[in-house]
C-alpha positions as CSV (number, residue, x, y, z in Angstrom):
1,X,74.8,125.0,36.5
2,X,71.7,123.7,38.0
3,X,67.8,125.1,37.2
4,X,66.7,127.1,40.4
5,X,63.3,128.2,40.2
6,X,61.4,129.9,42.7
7,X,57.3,129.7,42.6
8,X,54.5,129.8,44.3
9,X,53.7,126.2,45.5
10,X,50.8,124.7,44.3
11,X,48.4,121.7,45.2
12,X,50.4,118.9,42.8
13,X,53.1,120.4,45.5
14,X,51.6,118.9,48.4
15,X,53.4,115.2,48.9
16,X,56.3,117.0,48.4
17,X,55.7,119.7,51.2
18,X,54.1,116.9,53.5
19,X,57.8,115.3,53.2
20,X,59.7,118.6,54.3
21,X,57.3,119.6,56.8
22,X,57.8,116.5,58.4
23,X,61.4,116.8,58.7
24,X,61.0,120.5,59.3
25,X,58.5,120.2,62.4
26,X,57.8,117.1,63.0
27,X,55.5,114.3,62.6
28,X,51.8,114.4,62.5
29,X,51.1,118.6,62.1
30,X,49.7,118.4,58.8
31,X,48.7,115.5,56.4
32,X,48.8,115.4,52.3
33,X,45.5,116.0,51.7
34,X,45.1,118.9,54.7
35,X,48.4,120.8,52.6
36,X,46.8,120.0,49.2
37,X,43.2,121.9,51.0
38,X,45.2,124.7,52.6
39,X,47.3,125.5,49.4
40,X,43.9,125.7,48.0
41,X,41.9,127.8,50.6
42,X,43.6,129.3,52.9
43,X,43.9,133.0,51.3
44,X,45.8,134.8,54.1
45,X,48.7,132.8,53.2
46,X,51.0,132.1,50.5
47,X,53.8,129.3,50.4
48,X,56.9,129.5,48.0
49,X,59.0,126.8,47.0
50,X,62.0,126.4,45.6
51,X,62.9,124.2,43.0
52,X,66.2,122.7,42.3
53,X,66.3,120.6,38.8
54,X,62.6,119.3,39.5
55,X,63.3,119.0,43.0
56,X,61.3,120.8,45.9
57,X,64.4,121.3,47.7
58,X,62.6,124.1,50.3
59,X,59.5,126.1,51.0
60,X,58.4,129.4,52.9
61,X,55.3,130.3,54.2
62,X,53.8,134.2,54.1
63,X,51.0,135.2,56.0
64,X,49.5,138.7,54.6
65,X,48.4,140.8,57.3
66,X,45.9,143.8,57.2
67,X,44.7,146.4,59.2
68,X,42.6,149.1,59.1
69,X,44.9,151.2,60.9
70,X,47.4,151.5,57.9
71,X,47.5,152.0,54.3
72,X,50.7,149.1,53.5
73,X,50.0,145.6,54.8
74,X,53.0,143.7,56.1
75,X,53.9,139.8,55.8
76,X,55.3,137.4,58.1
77,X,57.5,134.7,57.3
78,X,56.0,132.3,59.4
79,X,58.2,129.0,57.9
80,X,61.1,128.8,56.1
81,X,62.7,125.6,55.4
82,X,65.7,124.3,53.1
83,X,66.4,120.7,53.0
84,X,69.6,119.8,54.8
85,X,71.7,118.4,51.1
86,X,70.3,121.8,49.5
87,X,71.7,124.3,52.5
88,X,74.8,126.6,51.2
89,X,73.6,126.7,48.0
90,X,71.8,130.4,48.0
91,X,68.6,129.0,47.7
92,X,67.0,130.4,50.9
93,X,67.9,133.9,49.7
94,X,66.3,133.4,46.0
95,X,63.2,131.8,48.7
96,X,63.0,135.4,50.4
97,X,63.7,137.5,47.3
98,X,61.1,136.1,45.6
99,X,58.6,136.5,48.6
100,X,59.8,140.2,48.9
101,X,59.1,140.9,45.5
102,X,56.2,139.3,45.0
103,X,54.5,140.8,48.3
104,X,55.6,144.3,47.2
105,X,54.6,144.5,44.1
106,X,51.1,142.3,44.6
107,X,50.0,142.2,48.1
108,X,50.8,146.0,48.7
109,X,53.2,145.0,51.2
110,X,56.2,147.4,53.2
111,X,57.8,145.5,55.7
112,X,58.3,141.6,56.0
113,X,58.7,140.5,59.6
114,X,59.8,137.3,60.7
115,X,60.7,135.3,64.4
116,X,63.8,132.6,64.7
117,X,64.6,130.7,67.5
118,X,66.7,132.9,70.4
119,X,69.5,130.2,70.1
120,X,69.5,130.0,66.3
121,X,72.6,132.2,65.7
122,X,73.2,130.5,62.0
123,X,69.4,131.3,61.4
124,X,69.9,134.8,62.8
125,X,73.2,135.4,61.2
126,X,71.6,134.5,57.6
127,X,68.7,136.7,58.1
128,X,70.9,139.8,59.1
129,X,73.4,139.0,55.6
130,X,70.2,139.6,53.9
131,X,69.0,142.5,55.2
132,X,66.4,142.0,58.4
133,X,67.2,143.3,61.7
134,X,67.0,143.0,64.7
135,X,63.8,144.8,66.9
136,X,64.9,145.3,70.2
137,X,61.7,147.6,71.2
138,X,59.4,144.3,70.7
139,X,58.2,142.1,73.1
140,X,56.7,138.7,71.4
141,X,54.1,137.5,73.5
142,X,52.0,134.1,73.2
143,X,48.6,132.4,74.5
144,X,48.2,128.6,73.3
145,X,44.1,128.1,73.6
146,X,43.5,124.3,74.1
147,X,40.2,123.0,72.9
């Protein structure tokens, strides 16, 4: 049986998350030492990882989100990633069952919201299996700001 061990990631994480981001999304978004500064400051958002025998074998990335207009915050899963030899092995669901629990019962959160690709039917297919559904009444809209 392997270990599994789900935690939140911390900055001795960050070579390790620079690897899977970079196969995740691409080359050149983030560098090691920008991860090892945002796992360190960035307090709106907390990353997970999972850990298969010492291994960072994935990671998932929760925004917080407040407002004034009601009592529960909610959290978006704004990243989730599982490397490809670690897939099929439950360890996406212990990623999100961790995050749910640890954003109910410390971040005062009631609802966990998250956006896939349109054409990602495995990605969609998983995320219905393990609870989250479909919101047909939402439109997502998006502005990219150049500097």
């Amino acid at each position: 049986m392997k270990n599994i061990n789900v935690r939140i990631a911390r900055k001795e994480d960050a070579e390790a998350l620079f690897l899977l981001n970079k196969e995740f999304n691409g080359e050149g978004l983030a560098s090691v030492e920008f991860i090892r500064k945002a796992l360190e400051e960035i307090m709106c958002e907390i990353v997970f990882v999972v850990d298969w025998d010492n291994v960072i074998a994935g990671f998932c990335c929760t925004h917080i989100l407040k407002s004034m207009c009601y009592e529960y915050n909610h959290a978006e899963i704004a990243e989730l990633y599982i490397k490809a030899e670690y897939r099929k092995k439950g360890l996406a669901t212990c990623l999100i069952q961790f995050c749910e629990t640890y954003c109910r019962e410390n971040c005062n959160v009631n609802k966990i919201v998250l956006l896939t690709g349109k054409n990602n039917l495995q990605a969609q297919k998983f995320y219905k299996s393990i609870g989250f559904s479909n919101v047909d009444d939402e439109v997502l809209f998006a502005k990219y700001i150049r500097f």
